[in-house]
C-alpha positions as CSV (number, residue, x, y, z in Angstrom):
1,X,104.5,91.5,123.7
2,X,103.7,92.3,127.4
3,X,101.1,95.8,127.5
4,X,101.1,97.3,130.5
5,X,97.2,96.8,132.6
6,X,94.9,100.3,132.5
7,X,92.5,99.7,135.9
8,X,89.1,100.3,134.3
9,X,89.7,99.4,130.3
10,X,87.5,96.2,130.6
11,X,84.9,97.8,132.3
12,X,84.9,101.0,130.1
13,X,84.8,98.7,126.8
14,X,82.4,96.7,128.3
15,X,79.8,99.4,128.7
16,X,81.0,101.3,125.3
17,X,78.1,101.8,122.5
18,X,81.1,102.0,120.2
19,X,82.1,98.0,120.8
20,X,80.2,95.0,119.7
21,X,80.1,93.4,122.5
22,X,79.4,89.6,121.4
23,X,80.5,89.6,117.7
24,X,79.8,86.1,117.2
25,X,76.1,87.2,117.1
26,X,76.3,89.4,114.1
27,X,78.0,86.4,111.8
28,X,76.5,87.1,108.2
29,X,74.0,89.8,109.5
30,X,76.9,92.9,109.9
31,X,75.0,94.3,107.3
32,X,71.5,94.7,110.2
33,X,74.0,96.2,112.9
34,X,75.2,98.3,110.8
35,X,71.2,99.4,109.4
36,X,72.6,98.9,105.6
37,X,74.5,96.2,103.3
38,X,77.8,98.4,102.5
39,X,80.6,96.7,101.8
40,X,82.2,95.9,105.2
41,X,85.9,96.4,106.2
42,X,88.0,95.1,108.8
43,X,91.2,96.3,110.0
44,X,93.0,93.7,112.0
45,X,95.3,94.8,114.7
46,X,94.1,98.7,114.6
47,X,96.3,100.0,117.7
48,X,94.5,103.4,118.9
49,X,92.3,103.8,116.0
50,X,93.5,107.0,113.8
51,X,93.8,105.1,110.5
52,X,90.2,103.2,110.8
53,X,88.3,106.3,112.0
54,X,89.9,108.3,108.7
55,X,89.0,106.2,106.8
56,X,85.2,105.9,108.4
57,X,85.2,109.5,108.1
58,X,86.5,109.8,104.4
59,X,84.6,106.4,103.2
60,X,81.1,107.1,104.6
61,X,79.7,104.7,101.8
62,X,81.7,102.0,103.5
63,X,81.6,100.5,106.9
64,X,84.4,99.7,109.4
65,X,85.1,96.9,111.9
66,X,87.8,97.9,113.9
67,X,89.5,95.0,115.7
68,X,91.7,94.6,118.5
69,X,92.9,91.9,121.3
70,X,94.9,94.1,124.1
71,X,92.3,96.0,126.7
72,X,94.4,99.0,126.9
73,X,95.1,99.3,123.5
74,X,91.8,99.3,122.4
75,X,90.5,101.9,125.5
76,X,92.7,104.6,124.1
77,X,90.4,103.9,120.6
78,X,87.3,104.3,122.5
79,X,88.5,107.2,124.2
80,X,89.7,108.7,121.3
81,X,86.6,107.9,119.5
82,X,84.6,109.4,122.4
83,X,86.6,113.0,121.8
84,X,85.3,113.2,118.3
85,X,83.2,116.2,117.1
86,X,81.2,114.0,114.8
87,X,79.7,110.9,114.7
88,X,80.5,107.8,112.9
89,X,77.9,105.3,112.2
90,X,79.8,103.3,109.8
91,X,82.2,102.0,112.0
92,X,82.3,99.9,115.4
93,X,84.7,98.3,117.7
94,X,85.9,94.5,118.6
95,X,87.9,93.5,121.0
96,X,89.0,89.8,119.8
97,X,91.5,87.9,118.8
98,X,92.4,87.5,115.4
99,X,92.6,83.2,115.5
100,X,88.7,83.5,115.5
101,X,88.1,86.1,112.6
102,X,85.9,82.9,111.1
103,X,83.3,82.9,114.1
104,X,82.7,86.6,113.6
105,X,82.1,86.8,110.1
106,X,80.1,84.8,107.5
107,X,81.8,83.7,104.0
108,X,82.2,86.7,101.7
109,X,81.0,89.1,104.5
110,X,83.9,91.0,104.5
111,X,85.3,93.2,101.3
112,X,89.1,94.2,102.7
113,X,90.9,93.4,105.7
114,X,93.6,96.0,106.1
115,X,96.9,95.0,108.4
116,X,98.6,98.3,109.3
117,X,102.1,97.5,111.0
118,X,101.3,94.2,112.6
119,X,103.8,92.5,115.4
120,X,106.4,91.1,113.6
121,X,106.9,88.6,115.9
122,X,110.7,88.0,114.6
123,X,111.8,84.7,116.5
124,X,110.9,82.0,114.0
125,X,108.9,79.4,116.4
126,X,106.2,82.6,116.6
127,X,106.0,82.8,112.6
128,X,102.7,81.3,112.6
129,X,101.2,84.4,114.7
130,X,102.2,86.7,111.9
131,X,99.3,88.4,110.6
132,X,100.4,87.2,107.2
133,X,101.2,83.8,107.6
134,X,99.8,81.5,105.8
135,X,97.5,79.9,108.8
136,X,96.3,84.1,108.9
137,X,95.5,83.6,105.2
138,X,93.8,80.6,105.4
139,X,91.2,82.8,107.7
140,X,90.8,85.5,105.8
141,X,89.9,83.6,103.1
142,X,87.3,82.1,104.3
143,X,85.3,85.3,105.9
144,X,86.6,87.3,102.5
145,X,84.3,88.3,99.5
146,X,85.4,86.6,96.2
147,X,86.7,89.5,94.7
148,X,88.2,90.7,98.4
149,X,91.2,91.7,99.1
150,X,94.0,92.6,101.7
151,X,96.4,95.0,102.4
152,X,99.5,95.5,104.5
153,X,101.5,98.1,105.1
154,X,104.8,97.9,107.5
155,X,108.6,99.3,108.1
156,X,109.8,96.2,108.7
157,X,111.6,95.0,105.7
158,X,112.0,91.5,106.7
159,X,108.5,90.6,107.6
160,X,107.8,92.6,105.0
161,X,110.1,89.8,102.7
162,X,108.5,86.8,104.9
163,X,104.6,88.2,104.0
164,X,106.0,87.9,100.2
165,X,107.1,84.3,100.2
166,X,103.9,83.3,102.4
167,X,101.1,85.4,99.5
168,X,103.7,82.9,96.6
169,X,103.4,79.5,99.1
170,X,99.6,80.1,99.8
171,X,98.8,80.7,96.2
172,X,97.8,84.0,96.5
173,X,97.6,86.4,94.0
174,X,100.0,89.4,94.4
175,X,98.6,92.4,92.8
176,X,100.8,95.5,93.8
177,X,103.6,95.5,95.9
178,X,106.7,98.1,96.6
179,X,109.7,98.5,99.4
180,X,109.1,102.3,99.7
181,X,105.6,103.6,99.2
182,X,106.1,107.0,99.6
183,X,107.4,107.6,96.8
184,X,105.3,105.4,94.6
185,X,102.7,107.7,93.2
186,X,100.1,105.2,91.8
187,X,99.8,103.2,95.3
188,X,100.1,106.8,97.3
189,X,97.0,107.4,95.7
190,X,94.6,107.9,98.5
191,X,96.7,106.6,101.1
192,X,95.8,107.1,104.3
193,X,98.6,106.8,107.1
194,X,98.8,105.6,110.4
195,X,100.0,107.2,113.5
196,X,103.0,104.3,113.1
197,X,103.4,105.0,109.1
198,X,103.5,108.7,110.4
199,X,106.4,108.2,112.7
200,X,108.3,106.1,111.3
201,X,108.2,107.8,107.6
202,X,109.4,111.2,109.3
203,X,112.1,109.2,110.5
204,X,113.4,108.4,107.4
205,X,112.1,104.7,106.9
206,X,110.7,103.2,104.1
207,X,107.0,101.9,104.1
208,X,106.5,98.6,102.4
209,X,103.0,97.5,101.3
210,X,101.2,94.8,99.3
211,X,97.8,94.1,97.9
212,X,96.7,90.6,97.6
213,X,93.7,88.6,96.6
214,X,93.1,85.5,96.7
């Protein structure tokens, strides 16, 4: 996926208090950055933000890695994090790739990894850069707490179908899964939506979603 190039993103992240500017650094000390040892959470692949700053703002006894690979993506997160009325010390920004989650954080650092409508990357030689493939698994496992776990929500019914059979292969443990989450009352429960989710459930689609541990 080809993002069209914002003159000034790299620099503007660059000199941005809200991004963590050489994560590897901060491998098993998150907990020092952040000036306490809440449980950290990661969303991989957070777009422009909304659903990791809700949830900084409604979790303030948690903290928040948001992470990101495109520039221009993760500018409108900044800039949108810039226009907020109040601050949000539980949460910071990463621009990264996703391949080198293991470099960034220490063994049992991290307590959930969210994937919120992740690329779905639909020709078959590219299934390995799914975010819930089993080579993405294999990763999170080894930055996730032993009791961690990970949820993904998408529209997309056959990635949603692929994720299933990779949680079975991979020897995961599937502990709640549905095909239309909206109207599921016991995983709606404190379900926060994205501006994707948002969309795409006014449209009419389901909303698939899974929690796994390992």
């Amino acid at each position: 996926m080809r993002l069209r190039n914002i003159p000034g993103s790299k620099e503007t992240i660059a000199a941005s208090d809200y991004v963590v500017q050489e994560p590897e650094t901060h491998k098993g000390t998150w907990g020092q950055l952040f000036g306490d040892e809440q449980p950290v959470q990661i969303e991989v692949g957070m777009g422009k933000g909304r659903f990791i700053m809700d949830m900084a703002r409604l979790h303030p006894d948690r903290n928040f890695v948001g992470i990101e690979m495109y520039d221009s993506v993760l500018l409108r997160a900044v800039q949108k994090r810039e226009l907020l009325e109040e601050d949000l010390p539980n949460l910071y920004f990463i621009r990264m790739d996703a391949r080198n989650l293991p470099d960034v954080f220490e063994k049992g650092e991290v307590d959930k990894i969210y994937l919120n409508f992740s690329d779905p990357w639909p020709k078959e030689r590219h299934a390995k850069r799914r975010l819930t493939s089993r080579r993405f698994l294999e990763r999170y496992d080894k930055i996730l707490a032993p009791e961690g776990t990970v949820e993904f929500k998408t529209d997309n019914r056959p990635l949603f179908e692929f994720s299933l059979e990779e949680v079975k292969e991979a020897g995961w443990v599937l502990d709640a899964s549905t095909f239309d989450l909206h109207h599921d009352a016991k995983l709606m429960e404190g379900n926060v939506m994205t501006e994707y989710e948002e969309k795409f459930s006014r449209a009419g689609n389901p909303i698939h979603k899974m929690i796994i541990h390992r």
